[in-house]
C-alpha positions, 0 to 999 in steps of 0.5 A: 510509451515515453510515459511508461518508459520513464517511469519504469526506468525509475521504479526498478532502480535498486527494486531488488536490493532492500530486504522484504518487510513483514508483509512482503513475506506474507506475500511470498508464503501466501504465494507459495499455496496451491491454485485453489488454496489462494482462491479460498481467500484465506487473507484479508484480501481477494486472491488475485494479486496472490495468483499473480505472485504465485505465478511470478515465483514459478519462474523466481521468487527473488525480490526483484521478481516478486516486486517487478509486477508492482512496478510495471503497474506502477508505470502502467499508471503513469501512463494512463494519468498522461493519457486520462488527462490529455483527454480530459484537459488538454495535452498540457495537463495531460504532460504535466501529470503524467511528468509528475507521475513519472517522478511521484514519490509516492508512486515510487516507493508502492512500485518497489513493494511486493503487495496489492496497493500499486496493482490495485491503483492501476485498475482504478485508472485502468476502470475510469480510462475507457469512460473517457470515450464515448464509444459503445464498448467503453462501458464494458470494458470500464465494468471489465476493468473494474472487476478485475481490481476489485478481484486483486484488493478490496481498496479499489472498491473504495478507489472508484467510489472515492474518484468516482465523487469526483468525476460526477461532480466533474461532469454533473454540469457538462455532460450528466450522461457521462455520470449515469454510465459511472453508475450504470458501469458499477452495477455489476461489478460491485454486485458480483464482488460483494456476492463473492468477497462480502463476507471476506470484506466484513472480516478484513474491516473488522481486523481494523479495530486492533489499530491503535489509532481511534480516528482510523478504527471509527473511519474504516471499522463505525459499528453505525456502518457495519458493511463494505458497502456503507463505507463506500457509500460514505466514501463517494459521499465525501468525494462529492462534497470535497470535490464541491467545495475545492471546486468553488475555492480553488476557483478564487485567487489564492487557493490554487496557491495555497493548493500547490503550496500544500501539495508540495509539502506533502511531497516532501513529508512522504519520505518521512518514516511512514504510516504504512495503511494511510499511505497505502489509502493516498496511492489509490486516490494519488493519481486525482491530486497529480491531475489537479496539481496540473490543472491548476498550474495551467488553468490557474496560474499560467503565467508562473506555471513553468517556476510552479511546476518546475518547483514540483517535479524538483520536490518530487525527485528529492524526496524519490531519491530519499526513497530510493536511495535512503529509506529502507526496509524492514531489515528480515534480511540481515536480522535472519542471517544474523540468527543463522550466523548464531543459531547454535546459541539459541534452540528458537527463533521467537518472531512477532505475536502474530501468525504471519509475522515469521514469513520474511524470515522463513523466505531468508532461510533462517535455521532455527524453529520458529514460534510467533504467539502472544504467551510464550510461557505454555511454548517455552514450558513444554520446548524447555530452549536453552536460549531464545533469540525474539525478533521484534518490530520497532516504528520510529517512537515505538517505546519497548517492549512491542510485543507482548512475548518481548515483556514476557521475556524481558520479566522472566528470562536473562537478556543476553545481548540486543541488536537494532536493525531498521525498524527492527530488534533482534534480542537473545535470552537464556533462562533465568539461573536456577535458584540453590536450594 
């Protein structure tokens, strides 16, 4: 309970004073669908998180409450990697990552967003906690566990394969019957998920080759794979060879070393404007890095582990500060109270190219129409506007214009003014003057 009272006194500090982001407010409308209407998985993602959310915003839909679950699963969390590692390790290990979890930059930052990856982090360790025991429930109750993430986000499919390499390379030599029931744990679970989510699964992978980025669609998307279930595979493939390796070097002088060197670093770098989906993939696998971290300063470097560890939970709490108390958010906020404050200079709200791209601004009350698509041309032909502001997203090193509408407008309409927001641009056109005869 200390554990999770920590935690969760960190994670709420400010939790409702940043604006919602983009997906945020995919939250909030997808919440706002009828019971059966979310269970027809009309998202990439299984519909349980949204049920929760619907539920949440029976009684508010503040920031505060839509991103409060997140925090107590946070916390949650927290107190399961004290908890799986006291039983695994020891109670100096099990403190050690518990302390850093409490104050895990990363862990912070996912507790005070109004999407699945903090729940669905929780029900991984919630799965793998009860294989810590022997008792003849511990099973089921890891199988129950596991089905109930598996219904809130498609990652914890590849959460428990991922950890899952780990824990069998952990066991393999100690005790093999604990990695027979790892596989005889997931044999239902998984069975019932891709008889229900299979095809919704294939769907959410195949949106992954719009990404830009080459490594991320051959990694999440290899036409060789094809499935959910190939990727999984490959997944706890990896986790069985890495966890090999790092077992045997980390075994060696220097390598602990190196390991605590190069995990602080990642500490500090996690404030760095994010990488929003690679980021979301580490806070599923956080937890094994936390409770390796402290293994290592206690099994490996005992006699510097007080400075080590004391040098850790110190990058960890500078860079959640930064977190807090720096970083923001998407800016919908003020961007959409900026068009309001202004609506009677524009007759639409151009946001985004993409279908969910107005829900944040919807969610701040903003006034004025608003039209998302890609070619604006038909849109503006048909509404004739008399002026348009465009709301679009700007990345750190995004070069202008993102959208395909914003270089549409920026060819044929007057830009009247632009206006930067955090990771945002707010720009008002008029049409072009008509040419004298």
């Amino acid at each position: 309970m200390l554990v999770f009272a920590a935690a969760l006194s960190i994670r709420v500090v400010g939790i409702g004073s940043k604006s919602l982001w983009g997906d945020e407010g995919a939250t909030f409308a997808f919440a706002q669908e009828s019971v059966s209407e979310i269970l027809d998985v009309q998202d990439t993602h299984p519909p349980g998180y949204y049920l929760l959310i619907h539920a949440v915003t029976r009684l508010s839909a503040s920031e505060t409450a839509l991103r409060l679950p997140s925090a107590l699963a946070s916390a949650a969390g927290a107190a399961l990697i004290y908890l799986i590692g006291a039983r695994l390790f020891g109670p100096a290990v099990g403190i050690g990552a518990g302390v850093l979890a409490v104050v895990s930059p990363l862990d912070v930052w996912y507790a005070q967003d109004a999407r699945h990856a903090a729940l669905a982090a929780f029900f991984v360790l919630l799965a793998f906690y009860p294989l810590m025991h022997t008792t003849t429930w511990s099973g089921a109750l890891s199988a129950l566990a596991l089905s109930l993430g598996l219904f809130v986000d498609y990652i914890v499919l590849f959460g428990w394969t991922g950890i899952g390499g780990a824990y069998a390379v952990y066991w393999w030599n100690r005790d093999r019957r604990r990695v027979r029931q790892f596989g005889v744990v997931s044999v239902v679970p998984l069975a019932l998920f891709f008889a229900i989510y299979g095809a919704s699964l294939e769907d959410a992978m195949s949106t992954l080759t719009t990404y830009d980025a080459d490594w991320y669609r051959y990694l999440f998307a290899m036409p060789g794979l094809g499935s959910g279930l190939a990727v999984a595979l490959v997944t706890f493939a990896l986790s069985v060879a890495v966890s090999w390796v790092m077992a045997r070097l980390l075994a060696r002088p220097v390598w602990p070393w190196l390991a605590l060197v190069g995990f602080a670093a990642l500490i500090l770098l996690i404030p760095v404007p994010r990488a929003y989906s690679i980021e979301k993939i580490m806070v599923i696998g956080w937890p094994l890095l936390l409770l390796t971290t402290s293994w290592l300063i206690v099994n490996r470097v005992p006699r510097q582990a007080r400075p080590a560890k004391a040098a850790l939970v110190s990058a960890s709490v500078v860079a959640t500060a930064i977190n807090l108390f720096v970083i923001e958010k998407e800016d919908w906020r003020s961007v959409t109270a900026a068009i309001n404050a202004r609506s009677e200079q524009a007759d639409m709200a151009w946001v985004g190219d993409l279908p969910w791209s107005a829900d944040a601004y919807n969610y701040y009350g903003g006034r004025l129409p608003v039209s998302g698509v890609s070619d604006p041309e038909p849109v503006v032909q048909t509404a004739q506007p008399d002026g348009v502001w465009l709301v679009a997203s700007r990345a750190p090193r995004d070069e202008a214009p993102t959208l395909l509408a914003e270089a549409w407008f920026d060819e044929n309409w007057q830009l009247i003014e632009e206006q930067a927001f955090y990771r945002l641009v707010l720009k008002h056109y008029r049409p072009p003057p008509e040419l004298p005869p």
